[in-house]
LUMDRENZA-127868 format. One record per residue: x, y, z of N, C-alpha, C in turn; chain; residue number from 0. Coordinates in Angstrom, 2 decimals, always signed. Layout:
REM residues N
+---------+---------+---------+---------+---------+---------+---------+---------+---------+-----+-----+
|     n.X |     n.Y |     n.Z |    ca.X |    ca.Y |    ca.Z |     c.X |     c.Y |     c.Z | mol | seq |
+---------+---------+---------+---------+---------+---------+---------+---------+---------+-----+-----+
|       X |       Y |       Z |       X |       Y |       Z |       X |       Y |       Z |   A | NUM |
...
+---------+---------+---------+---------+---------+---------+---------+---------+---------+-----+-----+
***
This chain:
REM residues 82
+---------+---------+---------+---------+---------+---------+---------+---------+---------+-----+-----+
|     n.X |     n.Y |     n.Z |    ca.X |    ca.Y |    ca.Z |     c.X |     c.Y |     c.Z | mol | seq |
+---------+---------+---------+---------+---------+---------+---------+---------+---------+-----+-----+
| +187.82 |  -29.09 | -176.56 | +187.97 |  -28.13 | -177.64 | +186.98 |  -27.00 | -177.47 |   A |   0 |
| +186.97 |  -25.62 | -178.21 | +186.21 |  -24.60 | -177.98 | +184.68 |  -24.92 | -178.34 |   A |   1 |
| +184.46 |  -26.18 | -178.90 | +182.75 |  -26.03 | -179.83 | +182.12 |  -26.68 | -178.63 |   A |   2 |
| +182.95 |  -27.05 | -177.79 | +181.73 |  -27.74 | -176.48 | +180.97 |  -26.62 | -175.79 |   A |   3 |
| +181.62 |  -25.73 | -175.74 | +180.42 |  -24.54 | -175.01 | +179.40 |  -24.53 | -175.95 |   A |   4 |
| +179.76 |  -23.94 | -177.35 | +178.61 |  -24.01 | -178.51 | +177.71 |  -24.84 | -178.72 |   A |   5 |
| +178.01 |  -26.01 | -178.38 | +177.49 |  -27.74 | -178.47 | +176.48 |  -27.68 | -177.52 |   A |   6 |
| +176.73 |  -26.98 | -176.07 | +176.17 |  -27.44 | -175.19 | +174.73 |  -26.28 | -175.18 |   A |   7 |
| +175.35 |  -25.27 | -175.54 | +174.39 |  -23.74 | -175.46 | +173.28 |  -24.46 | -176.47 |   A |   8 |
| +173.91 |  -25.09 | -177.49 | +173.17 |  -25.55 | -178.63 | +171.49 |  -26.72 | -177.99 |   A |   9 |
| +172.42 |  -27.39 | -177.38 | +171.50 |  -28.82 | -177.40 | +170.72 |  -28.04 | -176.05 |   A |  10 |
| +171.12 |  -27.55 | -174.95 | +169.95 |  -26.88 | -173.83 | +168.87 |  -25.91 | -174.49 |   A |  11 |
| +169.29 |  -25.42 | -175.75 | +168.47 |  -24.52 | -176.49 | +167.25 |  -25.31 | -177.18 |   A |  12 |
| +167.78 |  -26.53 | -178.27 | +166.73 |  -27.17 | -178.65 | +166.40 |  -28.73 | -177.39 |   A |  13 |
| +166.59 |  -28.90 | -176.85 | +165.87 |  -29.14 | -175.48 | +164.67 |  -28.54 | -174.49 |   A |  14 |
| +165.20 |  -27.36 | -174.42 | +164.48 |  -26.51 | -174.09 | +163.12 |  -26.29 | -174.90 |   A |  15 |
| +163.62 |  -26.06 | -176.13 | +162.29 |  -25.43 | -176.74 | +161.39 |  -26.81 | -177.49 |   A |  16 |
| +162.40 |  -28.08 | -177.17 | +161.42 |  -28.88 | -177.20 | +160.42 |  -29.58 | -176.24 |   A |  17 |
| +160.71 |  -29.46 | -175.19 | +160.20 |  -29.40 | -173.84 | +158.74 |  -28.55 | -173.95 |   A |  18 |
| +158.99 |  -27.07 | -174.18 | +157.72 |  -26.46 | -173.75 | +157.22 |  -26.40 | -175.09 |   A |  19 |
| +157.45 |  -27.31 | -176.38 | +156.53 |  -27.24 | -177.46 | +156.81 |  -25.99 | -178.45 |   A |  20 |
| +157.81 |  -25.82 | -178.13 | +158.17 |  -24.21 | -178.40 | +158.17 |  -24.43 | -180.34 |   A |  21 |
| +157.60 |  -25.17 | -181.23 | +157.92 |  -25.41 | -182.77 | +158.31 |  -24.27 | -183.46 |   A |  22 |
| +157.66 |  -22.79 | -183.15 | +157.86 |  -21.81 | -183.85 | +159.62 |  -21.49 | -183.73 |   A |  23 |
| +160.07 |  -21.73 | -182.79 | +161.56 |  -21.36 | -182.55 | +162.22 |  -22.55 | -183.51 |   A |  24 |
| +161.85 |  -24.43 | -183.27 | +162.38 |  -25.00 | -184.14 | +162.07 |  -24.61 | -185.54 |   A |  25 |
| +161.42 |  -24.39 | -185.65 | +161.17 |  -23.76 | -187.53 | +162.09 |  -22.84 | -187.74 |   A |  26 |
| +161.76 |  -21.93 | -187.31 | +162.86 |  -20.80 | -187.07 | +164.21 |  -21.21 | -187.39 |   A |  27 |
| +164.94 |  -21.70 | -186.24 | +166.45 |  -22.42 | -186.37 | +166.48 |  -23.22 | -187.78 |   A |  28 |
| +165.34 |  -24.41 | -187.71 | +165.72 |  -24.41 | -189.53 | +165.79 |  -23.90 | -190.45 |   A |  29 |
| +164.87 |  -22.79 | -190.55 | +165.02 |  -21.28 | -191.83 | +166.17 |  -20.86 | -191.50 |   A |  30 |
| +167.12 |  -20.35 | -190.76 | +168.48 |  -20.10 | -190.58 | +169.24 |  -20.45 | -191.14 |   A |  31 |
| +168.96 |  -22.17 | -191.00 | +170.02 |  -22.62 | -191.69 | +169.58 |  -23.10 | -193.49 |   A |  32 |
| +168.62 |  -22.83 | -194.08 | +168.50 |  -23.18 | -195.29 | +168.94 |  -22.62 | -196.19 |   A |  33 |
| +169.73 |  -21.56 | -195.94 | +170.57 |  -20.45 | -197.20 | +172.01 |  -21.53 | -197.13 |   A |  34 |
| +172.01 |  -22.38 | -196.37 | +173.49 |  -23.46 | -195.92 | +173.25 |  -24.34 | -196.70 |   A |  35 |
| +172.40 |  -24.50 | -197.16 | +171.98 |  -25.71 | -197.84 | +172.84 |  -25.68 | -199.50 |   A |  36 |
| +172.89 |  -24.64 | -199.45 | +173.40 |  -24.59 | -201.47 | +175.30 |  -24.19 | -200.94 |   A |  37 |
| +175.68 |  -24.69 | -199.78 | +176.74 |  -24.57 | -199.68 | +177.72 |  -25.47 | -199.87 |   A |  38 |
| +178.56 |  -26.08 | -200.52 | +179.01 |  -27.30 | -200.84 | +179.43 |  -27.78 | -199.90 |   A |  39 |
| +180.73 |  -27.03 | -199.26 | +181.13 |  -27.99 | -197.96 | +180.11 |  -28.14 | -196.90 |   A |  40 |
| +178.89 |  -27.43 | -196.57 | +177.98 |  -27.25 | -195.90 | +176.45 |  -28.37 | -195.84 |   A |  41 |
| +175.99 |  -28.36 | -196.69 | +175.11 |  -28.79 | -197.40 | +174.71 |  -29.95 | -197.42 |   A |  42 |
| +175.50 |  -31.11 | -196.59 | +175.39 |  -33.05 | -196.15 | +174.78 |  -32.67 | -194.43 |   A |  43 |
| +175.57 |  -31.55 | -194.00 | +175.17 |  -31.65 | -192.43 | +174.09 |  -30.45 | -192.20 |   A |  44 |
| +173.98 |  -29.75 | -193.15 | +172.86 |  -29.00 | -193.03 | +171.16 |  -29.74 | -193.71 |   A |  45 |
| +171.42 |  -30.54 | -194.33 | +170.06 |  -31.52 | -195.25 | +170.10 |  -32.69 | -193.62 |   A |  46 |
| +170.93 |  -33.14 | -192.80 | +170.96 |  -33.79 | -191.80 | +170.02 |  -32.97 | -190.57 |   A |  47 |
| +170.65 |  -32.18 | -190.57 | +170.31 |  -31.11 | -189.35 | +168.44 |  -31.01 | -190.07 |   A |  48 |
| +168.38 |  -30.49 | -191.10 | +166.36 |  -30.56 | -191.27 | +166.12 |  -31.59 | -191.01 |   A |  49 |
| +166.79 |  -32.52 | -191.20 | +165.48 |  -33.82 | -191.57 | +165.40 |  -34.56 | -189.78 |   A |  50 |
| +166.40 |  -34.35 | -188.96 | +166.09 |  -34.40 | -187.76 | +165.15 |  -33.08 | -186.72 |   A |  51 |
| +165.06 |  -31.79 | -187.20 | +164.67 |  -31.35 | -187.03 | +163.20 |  -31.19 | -187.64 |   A |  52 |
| +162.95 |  -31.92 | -188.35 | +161.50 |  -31.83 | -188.70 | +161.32 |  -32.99 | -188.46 |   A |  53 |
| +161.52 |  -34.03 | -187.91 | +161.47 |  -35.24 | -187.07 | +161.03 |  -35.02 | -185.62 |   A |  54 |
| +161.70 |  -34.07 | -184.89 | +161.41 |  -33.92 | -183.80 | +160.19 |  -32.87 | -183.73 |   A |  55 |
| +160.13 |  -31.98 | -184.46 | +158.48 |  -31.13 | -184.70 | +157.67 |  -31.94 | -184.67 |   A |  56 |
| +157.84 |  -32.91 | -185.80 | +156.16 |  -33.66 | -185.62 | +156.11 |  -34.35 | -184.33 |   A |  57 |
| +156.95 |  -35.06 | -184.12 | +157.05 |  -36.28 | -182.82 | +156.44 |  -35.29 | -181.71 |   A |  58 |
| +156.94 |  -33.83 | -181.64 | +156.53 |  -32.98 | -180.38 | +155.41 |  -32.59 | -180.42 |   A |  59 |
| +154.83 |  -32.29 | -181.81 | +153.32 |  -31.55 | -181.80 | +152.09 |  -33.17 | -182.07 |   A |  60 |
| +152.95 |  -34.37 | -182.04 | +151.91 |  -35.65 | -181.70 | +152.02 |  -35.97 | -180.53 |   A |  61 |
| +153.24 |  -34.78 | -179.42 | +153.14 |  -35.77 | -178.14 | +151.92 |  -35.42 | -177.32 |   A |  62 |
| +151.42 |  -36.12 | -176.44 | +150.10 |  -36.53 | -175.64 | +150.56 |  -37.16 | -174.38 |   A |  63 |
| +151.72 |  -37.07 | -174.08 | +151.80 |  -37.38 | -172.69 | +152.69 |  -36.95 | -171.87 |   A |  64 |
| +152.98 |  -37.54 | -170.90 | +154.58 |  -36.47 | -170.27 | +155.57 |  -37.95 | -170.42 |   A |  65 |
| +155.29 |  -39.47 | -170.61 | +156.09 |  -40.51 | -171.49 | +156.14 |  -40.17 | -172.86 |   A |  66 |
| +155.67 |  -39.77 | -173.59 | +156.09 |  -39.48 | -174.90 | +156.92 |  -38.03 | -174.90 |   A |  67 |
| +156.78 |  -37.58 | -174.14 | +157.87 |  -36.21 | -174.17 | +158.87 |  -36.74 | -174.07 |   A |  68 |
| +159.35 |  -37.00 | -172.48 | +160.05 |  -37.93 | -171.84 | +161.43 |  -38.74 | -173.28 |   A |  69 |
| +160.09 |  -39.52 | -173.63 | +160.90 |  -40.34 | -174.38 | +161.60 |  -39.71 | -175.81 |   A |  70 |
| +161.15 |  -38.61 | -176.79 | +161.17 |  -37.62 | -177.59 | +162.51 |  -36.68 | -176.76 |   A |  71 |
| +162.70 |  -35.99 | -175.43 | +163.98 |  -35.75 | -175.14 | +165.02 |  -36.43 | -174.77 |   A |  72 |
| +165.08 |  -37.93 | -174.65 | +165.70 |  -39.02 | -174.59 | +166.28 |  -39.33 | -175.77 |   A |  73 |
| +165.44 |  -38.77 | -177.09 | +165.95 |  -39.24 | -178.72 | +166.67 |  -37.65 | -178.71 |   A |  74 |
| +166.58 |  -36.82 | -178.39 | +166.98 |  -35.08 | -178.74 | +168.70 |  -35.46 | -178.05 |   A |  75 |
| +168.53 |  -35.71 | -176.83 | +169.58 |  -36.23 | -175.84 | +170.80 |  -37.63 | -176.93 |   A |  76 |
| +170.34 |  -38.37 | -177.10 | +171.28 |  -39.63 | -177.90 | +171.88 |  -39.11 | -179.44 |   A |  77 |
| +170.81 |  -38.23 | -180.01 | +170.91 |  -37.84 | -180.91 | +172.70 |  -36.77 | -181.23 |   A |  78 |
| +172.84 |  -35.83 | -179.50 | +173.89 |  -35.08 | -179.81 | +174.94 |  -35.61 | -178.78 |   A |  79 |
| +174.40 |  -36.86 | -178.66 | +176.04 |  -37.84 | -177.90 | +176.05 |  -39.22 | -178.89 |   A |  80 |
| +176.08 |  -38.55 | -180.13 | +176.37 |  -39.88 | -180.79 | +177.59 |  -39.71 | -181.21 |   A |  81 |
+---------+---------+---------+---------+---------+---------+---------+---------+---------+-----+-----+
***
Protein backbone atom coordinates (compact mmCIF):
# COMPACT_ATOMS: atom_id res chain seq x y z
CA UNK A 1 0.00 0.00 0.00
CA UNK A 2 1.18 3.76 -0.41
CA UNK A 3 1.98 4.39 3.64
CA UNK A 4 5.02 1.97 3.36
CA UNK A 5 7.23 4.60 1.82
CA UNK A 6 5.86 7.01 4.67
CA UNK A 7 6.36 4.16 7.28
CA UNK A 8 9.70 3.60 6.22
CA UNK A 9 10.96 7.48 5.70
CA UNK A 10 9.27 7.55 9.16
CA UNK A 11 11.05 4.82 11.25
CA UNK A 12 14.88 5.64 9.37
CA UNK A 13 14.06 9.18 10.62
CA UNK A 14 13.40 8.31 14.30
CA UNK A 15 16.18 5.70 14.14
CA UNK A 16 18.34 7.89 12.98
CA UNK A 17 17.90 10.57 15.35
CA UNK A 18 17.87 8.07 17.92
CA UNK A 19 21.15 6.73 17.17
CA UNK A 20 23.08 10.06 17.31
CA UNK A 21 21.05 11.21 20.51
CA UNK A 22 19.48 13.64 18.40
CA UNK A 23 16.31 14.36 21.56
CA UNK A 24 15.81 17.89 20.38
CA UNK A 25 14.35 16.55 16.96
CA UNK A 26 12.35 13.75 19.12
CA UNK A 27 10.73 16.52 21.14
CA UNK A 28 10.17 18.33 18.28
CA UNK A 29 8.19 15.46 16.31
CA UNK A 30 6.17 15.20 19.52
CA UNK A 31 5.16 19.02 19.67
CA UNK A 32 3.88 18.40 16.08
CA UNK A 33 1.85 16.14 16.92
CA UNK A 34 0.13 17.55 20.18
CA UNK A 35 -2.46 19.94 18.47
CA UNK A 36 -3.67 15.88 17.32
CA UNK A 37 -4.26 15.19 20.52
CA UNK A 38 -7.82 17.07 20.99
CA UNK A 39 -8.71 15.28 17.76
CA UNK A 40 -11.28 12.62 18.24
CA UNK A 41 -10.59 10.21 15.61
CA UNK A 42 -6.92 11.10 16.21
CA UNK A 43 -6.24 11.32 19.73
CA UNK A 44 -5.82 7.08 21.01
CA UNK A 45 -2.79 6.93 18.42
CA UNK A 46 -1.51 10.21 18.97
CA UNK A 47 -1.49 9.83 23.32
CA UNK A 48 0.31 6.26 21.98
CA UNK A 49 2.76 7.84 19.72
CA UNK A 50 3.99 10.37 23.14
CA UNK A 51 4.11 7.97 25.54
CA UNK A 52 6.50 5.81 23.34
CA UNK A 53 8.21 8.63 22.36
CA UNK A 54 9.04 9.91 25.63
CA UNK A 55 10.01 6.37 26.48
CA UNK A 56 12.59 6.27 24.07
CA UNK A 57 14.07 9.99 25.11
CA UNK A 58 14.73 8.95 28.45
CA UNK A 59 16.04 5.32 27.64
CA UNK A 60 18.45 7.39 25.00
CA UNK A 61 19.62 10.24 27.21
CA UNK A 62 20.32 7.14 30.16
CA UNK A 63 22.15 5.27 27.46
CA UNK A 64 25.97 4.67 28.51
CA UNK A 65 26.98 2.23 26.18
CA UNK A 66 27.01 1.16 22.55
CA UNK A 67 24.79 -2.35 24.24
CA UNK A 68 22.33 -0.16 25.58
CA UNK A 69 21.94 1.79 22.34
CA UNK A 70 22.10 -1.32 20.47
CA UNK A 71 19.47 -2.71 22.51
CA UNK A 72 17.10 0.78 22.71
CA UNK A 73 17.20 0.51 18.55
CA UNK A 74 16.23 -3.10 18.74
CA UNK A 75 12.97 -1.78 20.94
CA UNK A 76 12.57 1.46 18.16
CA UNK A 77 12.93 -1.51 15.42
CA UNK A 78 10.01 -4.21 17.12
CA UNK A 79 8.15 -1.40 18.10
CA UNK A 80 7.20 -0.44 14.12
CA UNK A 81 6.99 -4.27 13.03
CA UNK A 82 4.47 -5.02 15.40
Amino acid sequence: DGNCYYRAVLFAWLERSVALGNLDSLRSFDAMLRPHRQTPLLAPSVRVCHQILQGWIQKRAACTSKAALRALLGEVANEFNK
